[in-house]
C-alpha positions as CSV (number, residue, x, y, z in Angstrom):
1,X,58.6,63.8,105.6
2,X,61.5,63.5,108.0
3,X,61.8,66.2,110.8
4,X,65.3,68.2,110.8
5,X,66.8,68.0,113.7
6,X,67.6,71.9,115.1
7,X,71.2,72.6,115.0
8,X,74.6,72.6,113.1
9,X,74.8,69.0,110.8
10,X,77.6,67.7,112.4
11,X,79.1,66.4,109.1
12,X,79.1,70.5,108.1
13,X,81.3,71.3,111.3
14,X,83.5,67.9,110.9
15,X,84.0,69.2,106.9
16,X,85.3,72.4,108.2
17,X,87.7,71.7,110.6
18,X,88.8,69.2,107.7
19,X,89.1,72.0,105.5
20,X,90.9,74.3,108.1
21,X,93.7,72.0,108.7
22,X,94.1,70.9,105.3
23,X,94.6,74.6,104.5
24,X,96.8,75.8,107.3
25,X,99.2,72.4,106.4
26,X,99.1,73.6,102.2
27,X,102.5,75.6,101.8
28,X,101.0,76.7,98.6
29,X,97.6,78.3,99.9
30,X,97.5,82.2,99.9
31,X,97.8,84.1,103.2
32,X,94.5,84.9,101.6
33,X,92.6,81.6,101.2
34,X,94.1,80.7,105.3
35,X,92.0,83.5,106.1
36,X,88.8,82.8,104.3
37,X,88.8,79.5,105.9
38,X,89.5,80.8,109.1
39,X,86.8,83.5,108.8
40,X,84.4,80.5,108.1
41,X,85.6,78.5,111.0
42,X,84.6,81.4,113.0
43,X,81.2,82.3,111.6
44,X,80.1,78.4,112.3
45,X,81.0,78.7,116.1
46,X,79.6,82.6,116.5
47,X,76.8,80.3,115.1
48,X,76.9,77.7,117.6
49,X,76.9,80.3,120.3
50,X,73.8,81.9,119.3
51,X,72.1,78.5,119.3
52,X,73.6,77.4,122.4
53,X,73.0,80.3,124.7
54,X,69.4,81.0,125.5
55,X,70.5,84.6,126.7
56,X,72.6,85.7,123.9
57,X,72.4,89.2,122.5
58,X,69.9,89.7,125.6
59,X,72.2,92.4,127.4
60,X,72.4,94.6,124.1
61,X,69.0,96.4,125.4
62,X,70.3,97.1,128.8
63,X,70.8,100.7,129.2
64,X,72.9,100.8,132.8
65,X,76.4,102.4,132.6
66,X,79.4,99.9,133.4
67,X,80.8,102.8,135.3
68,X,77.6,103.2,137.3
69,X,78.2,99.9,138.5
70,X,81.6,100.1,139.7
71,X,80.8,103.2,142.1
């Protein structure tokens, strides 16, 4: 059994910016279906963010006031 490389496939990421300009170019597509893609595009690279940053989501526990800081 082959081992899976960790990650986005890069063929899913290539299909979607496929799909996003394919869309946004289609005079007949729906304000709606422009933004379904485009809600896709942006889940794949919140997605690629998570897996890119090792620290990511690791300030949500801090409890220090922005304010605080500023003084």
């Amino acid at each position: 059994m082959a081992t899976q490389a960790k990650g986005i496939n890069p063929e899913v990421t290539k299909a979607v910016n496929k799909i996003l300009k394919d869309v946004m170019k289609d005079s007949t597509a729906s304000l709606l279906d422009k933004l379904k893609v485009i809600d896709r595009a942006l889940k794949l690279e919140a997605i690629k963010q998570r897996e890119d940053g090792d620290q990511w989501g690791s300030g949500f526990m801090e409890m220090e006031d922005e304010k605080g800081e500023e003084e």
